[in-house]
BADRENSE-613862 format. One record per residue (C-alpha): residue number from 1; chain; x negated, y, z negated. Coordinates in pm, 1 decimal. Layout:
BEGIN
<NUM, 'A', <X, Y, Z>>
...
END
This chain:
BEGIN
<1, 'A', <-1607.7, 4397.9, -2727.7>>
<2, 'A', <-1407.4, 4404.3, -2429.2>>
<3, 'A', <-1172.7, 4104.5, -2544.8>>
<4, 'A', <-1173.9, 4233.4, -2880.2>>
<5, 'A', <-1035.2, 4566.3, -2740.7>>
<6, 'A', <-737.9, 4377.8, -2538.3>>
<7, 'A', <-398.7, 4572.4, -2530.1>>
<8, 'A', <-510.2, 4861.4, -2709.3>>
<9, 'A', <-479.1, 5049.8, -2366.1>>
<10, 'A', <-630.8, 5022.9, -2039.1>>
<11, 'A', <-1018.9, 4903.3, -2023.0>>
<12, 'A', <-1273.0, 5023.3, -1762.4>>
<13, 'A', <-1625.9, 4849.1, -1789.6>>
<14, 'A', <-1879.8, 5026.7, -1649.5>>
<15, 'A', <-2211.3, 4851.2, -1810.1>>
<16, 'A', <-2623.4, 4855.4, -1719.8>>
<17, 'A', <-2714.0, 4620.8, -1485.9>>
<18, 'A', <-2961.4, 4469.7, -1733.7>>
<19, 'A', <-3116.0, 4515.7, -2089.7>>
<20, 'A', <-3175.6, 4893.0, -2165.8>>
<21, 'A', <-3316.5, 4914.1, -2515.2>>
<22, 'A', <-3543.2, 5245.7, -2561.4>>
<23, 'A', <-3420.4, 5425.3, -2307.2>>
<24, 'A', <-3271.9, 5682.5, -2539.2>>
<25, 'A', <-3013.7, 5945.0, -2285.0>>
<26, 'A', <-3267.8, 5919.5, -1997.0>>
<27, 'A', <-3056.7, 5988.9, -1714.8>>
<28, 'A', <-3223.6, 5863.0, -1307.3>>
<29, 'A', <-3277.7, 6147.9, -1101.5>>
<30, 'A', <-3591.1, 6028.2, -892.0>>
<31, 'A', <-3393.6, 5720.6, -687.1>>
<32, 'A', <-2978.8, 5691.0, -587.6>>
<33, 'A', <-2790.5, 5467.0, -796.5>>
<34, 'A', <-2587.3, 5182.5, -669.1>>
<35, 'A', <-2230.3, 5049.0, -921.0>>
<36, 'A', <-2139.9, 4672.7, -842.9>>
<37, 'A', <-1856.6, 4469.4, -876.6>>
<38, 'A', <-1906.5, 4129.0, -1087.8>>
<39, 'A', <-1646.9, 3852.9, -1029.5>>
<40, 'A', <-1494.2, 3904.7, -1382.9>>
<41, 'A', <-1363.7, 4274.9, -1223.9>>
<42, 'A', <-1653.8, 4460.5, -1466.7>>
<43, 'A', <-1867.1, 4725.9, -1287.5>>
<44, 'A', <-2229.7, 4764.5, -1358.8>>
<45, 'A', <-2500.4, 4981.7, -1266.4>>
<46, 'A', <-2885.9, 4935.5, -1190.7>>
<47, 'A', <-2945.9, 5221.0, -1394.0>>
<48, 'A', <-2965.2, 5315.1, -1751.3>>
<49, 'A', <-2652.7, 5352.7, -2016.0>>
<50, 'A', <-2634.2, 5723.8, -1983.2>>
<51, 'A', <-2637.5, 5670.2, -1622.1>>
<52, 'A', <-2320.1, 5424.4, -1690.5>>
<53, 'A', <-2096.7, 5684.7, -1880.2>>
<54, 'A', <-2246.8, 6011.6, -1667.5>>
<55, 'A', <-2119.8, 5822.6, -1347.8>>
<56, 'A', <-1833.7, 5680.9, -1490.7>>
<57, 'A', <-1709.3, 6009.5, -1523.0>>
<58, 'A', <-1843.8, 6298.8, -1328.6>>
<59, 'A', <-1722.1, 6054.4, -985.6>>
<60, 'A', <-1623.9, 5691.8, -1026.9>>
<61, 'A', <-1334.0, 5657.0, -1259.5>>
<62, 'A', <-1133.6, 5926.0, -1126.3>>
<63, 'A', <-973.9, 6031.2, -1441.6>>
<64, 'A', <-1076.0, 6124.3, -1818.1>>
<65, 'A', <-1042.2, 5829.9, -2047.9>>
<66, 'A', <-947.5, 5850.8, -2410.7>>
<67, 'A', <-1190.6, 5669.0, -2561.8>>
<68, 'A', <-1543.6, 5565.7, -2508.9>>
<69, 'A', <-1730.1, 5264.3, -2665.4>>
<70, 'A', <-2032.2, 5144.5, -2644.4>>
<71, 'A', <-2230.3, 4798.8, -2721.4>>
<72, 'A', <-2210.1, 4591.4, -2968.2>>
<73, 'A', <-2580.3, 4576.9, -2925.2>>
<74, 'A', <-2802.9, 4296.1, -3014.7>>
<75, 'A', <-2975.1, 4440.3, -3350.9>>
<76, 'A', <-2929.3, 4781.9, -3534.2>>
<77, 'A', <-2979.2, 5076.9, -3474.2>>
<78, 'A', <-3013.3, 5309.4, -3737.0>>
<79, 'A', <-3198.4, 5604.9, -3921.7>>
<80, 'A', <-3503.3, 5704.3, -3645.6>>
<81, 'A', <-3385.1, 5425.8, -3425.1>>
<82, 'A', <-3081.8, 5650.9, -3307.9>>
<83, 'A', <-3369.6, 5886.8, -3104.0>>
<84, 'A', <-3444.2, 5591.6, -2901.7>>
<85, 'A', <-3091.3, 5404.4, -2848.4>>
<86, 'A', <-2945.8, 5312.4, -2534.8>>
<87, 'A', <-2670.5, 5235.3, -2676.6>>
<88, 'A', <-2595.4, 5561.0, -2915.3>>
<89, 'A', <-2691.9, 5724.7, -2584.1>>
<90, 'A', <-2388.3, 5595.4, -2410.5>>
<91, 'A', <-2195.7, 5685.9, -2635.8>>
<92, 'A', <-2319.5, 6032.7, -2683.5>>
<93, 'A', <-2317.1, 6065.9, -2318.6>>
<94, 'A', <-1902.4, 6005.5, -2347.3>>
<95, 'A', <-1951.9, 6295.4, -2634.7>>
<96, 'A', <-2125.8, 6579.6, -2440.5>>
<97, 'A', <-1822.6, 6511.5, -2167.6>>
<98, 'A', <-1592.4, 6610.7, -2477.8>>
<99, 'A', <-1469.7, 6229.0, -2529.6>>
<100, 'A', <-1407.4, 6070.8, -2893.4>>
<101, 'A', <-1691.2, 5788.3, -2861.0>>
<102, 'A', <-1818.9, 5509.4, -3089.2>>
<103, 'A', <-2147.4, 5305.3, -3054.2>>
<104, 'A', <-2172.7, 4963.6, -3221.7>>
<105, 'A', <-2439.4, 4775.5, -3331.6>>
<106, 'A', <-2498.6, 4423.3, -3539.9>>
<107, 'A', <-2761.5, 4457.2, -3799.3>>
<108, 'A', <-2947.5, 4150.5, -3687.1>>
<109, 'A', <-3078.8, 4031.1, -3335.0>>
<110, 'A', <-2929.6, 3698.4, -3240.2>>
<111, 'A', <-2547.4, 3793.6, -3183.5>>
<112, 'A', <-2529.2, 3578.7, -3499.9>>
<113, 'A', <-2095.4, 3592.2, -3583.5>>
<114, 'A', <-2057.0, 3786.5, -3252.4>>
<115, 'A', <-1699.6, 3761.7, -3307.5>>
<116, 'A', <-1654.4, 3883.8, -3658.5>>
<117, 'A', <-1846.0, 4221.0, -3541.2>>
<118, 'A', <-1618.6, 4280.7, -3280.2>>
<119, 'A', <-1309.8, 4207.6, -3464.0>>
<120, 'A', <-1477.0, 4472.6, -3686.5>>
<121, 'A', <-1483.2, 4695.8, -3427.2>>
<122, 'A', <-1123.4, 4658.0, -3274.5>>
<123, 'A', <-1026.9, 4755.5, -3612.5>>
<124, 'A', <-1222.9, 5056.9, -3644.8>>
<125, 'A', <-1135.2, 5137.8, -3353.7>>
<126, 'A', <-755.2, 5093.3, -3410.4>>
<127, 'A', <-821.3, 5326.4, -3690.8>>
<128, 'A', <-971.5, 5568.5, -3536.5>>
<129, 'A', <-689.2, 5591.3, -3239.1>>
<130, 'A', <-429.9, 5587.8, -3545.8>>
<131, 'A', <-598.3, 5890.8, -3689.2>>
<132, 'A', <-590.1, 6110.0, -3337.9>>
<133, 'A', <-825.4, 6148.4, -3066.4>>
<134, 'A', <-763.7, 6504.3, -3003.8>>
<135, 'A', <-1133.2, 6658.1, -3060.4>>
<136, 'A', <-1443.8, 6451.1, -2958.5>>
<137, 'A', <-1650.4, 6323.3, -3225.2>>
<138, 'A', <-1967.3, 6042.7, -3234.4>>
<139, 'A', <-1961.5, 5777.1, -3480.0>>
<140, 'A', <-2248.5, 5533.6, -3485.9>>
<141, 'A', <-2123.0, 5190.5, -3657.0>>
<142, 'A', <-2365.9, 4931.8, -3778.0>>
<143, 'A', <-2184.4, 4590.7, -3836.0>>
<144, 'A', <-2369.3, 4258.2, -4079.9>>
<145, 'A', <-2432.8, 3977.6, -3950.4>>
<146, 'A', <-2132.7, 3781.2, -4159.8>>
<147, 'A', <-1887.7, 3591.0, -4047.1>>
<148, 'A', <-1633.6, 3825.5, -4345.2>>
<149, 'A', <-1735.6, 4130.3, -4140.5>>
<150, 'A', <-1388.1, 4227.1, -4106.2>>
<151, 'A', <-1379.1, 4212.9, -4500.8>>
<152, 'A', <-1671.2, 4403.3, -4581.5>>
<153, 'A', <-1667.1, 4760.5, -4749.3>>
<154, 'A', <-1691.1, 5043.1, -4499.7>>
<155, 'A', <-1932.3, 5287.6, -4557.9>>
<156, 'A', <-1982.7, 5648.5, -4425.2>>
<157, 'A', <-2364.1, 5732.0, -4410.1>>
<158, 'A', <-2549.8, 5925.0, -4322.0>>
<159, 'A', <-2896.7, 5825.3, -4108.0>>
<160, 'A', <-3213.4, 5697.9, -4302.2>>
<161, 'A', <-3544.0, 5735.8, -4221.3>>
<162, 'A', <-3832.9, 5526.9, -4088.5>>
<163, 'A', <-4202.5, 5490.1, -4137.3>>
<164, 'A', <-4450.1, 5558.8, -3818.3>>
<165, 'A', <-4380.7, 5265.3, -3538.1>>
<166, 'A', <-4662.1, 4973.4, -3593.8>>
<167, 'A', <-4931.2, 5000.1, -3378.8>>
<168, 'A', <-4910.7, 4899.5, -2996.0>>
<169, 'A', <-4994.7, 4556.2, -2941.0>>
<170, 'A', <-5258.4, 4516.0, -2682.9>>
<171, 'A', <-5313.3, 4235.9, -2473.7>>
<172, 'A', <-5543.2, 4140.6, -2106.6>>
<173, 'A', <-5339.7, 4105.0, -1773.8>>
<174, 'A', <-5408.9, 3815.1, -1519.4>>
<175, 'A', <-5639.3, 4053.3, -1369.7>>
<176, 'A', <-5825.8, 4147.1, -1665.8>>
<177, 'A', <-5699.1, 4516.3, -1768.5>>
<178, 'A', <-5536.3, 4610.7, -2127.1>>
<179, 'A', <-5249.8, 4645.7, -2104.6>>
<180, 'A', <-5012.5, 4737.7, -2388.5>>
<181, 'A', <-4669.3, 4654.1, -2587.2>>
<182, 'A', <-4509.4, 4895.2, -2779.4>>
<183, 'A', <-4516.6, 4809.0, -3164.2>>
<184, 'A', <-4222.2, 4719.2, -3401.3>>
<185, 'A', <-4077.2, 4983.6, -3526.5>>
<186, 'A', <-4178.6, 5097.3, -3886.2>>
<187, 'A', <-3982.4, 4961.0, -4208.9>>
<188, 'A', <-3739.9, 5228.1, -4403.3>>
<189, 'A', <-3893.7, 5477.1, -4523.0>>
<190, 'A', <-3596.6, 5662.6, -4691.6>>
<191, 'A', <-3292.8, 5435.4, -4733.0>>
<192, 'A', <-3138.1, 5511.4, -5080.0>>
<193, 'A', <-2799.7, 5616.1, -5182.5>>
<194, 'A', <-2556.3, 5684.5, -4884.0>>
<195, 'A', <-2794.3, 5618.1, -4577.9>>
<196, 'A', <-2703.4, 5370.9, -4320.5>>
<197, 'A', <-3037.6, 5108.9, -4456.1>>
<198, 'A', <-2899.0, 5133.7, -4776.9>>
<199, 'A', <-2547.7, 5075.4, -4699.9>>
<200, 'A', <-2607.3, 4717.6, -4468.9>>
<201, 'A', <-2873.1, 4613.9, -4715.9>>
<202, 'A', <-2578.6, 4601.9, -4946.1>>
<203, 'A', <-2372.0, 4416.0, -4729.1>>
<204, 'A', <-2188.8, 4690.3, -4636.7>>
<205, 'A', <-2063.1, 4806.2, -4246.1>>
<206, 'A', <-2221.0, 5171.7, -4212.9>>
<207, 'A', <-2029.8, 5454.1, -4017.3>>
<208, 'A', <-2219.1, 5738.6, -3949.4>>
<209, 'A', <-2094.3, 6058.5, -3760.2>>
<210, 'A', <-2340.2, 6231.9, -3555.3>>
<211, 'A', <-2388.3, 6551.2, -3388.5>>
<212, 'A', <-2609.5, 6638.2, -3084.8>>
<213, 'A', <-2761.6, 7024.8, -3227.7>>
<214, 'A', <-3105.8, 6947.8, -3289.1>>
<215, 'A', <-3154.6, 7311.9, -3400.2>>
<216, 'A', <-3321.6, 7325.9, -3725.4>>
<217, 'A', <-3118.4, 7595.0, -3891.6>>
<218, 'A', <-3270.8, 7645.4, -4199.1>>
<219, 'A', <-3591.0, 7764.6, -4060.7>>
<220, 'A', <-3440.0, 8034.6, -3775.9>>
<221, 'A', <-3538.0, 8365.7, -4016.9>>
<222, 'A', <-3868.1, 8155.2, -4100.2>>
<223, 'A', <-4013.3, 8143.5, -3709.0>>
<224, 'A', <-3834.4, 8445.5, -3636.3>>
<225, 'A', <-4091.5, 8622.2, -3864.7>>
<226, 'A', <-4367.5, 8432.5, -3806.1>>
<227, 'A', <-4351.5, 8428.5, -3439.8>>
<228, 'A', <-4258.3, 8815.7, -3448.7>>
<229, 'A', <-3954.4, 8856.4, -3325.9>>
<230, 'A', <-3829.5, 9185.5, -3264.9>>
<231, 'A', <-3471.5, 9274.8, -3382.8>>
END
């Protein structure tokens, strides 16, 4: 991502210290965190991705960047998976701040045509600087595994659903107590028409805005009633 991004503007890598998958915006408040130098020039910190973009820029960076980006992560994330993403998390860390961001994913695990994903993602990204980055937004972009990527229709989605995870795989330690692996996550449960399943199933790259109100507005007057609330 970060050679793909070259000359588009000034790059600041602030990345976790190791894999973070499922940590969803968890933010580490029970220890300090420590940011290290690599000999490349990239920072990283032994914490979580939301702990990445929330230091980045509440102390370390100094300044308020233009742009956040996050991943390209090593297999998709999409419909429920979002809920659970360390990398959407990043990026909707950089969002809450008031910063345009953009998460990336490739549909597959395997970093199978690395490089075509990431020239798809300079380009979005080129596109999305070309169109303004005046008011935050949060796109979450879901790339095939094909080395046309950069060729591929662009899709705007919407998120699909999934079934119930698979149940937790359970297993004996050396010292003889169950322990126990979280399942795989469920197959789709609703990917038709104009969700991001349906889209990459296609062969198509999925861009899907999302917001952060979890409110379900529909149903306000509904519990409002039901719960008695006095006007």
């Amino acid at each position: 991502m970060v050679k793909a991004c070259e000359g588009l503007g000034q790059i600041e890598v602030i990345a976790p210290e190791q894999n973070a998958s499922g940590t969803s915006n968890s933010l580490t408040l029970g220890r300090p965190l420590s940011v290290f130098s690599a000999a490349n020039g990239f920072r990283y910190v032994n914490g979580t991705p939301s702990d990445c973009v929330h230091v980045a820029l509440t102390g370390l960076l100094g300044y308020k960047p233009d742009l956040v980006l996050s991943g390209i992560n090593n297999g998709a994330n999409m419909g429920d998976d979002t809920l659970y993403s360390g990398t959407v998390a990043a990026a909707t860390e950089g969002y809450l701040f008031g910063i345009p961001s953009i998460a990336f994913s490739q549909v597959e695990k395997g970093w199978g045509h690395l490089d075509a994903a990431a020239a798809l993602a300079r380009q979005v990204v080129e596109q999305v600087i070309q169109g303004g980055l005046d008011k935050a937004f949060l796109l979450n972009v879901n790339i095939p595994n094909r080395a046309d990527a950069l060729s591929l229709p662009r899709r705007v989605t919407r998120l699909g659903r999934r079934h119930a995870s698979e149940p937790v795989i359970k297993q004996q330690s050396p010292r003889g107590e169950t322990i126990y692996w979280i399942g795989p996550a469920g197959d789709a449960r609703e990917a038709g028409a104009g969700t991001d399943f349906h889209a990459t199933a296609a062969g198509e790259v999925s861009i899907t805005p999302l917001q952060v109100d979890l409110t379900h507005h529909a149903v306000l007057p509904e519990w409002a009633a039901r719960l008695g609330q006095k006007a």
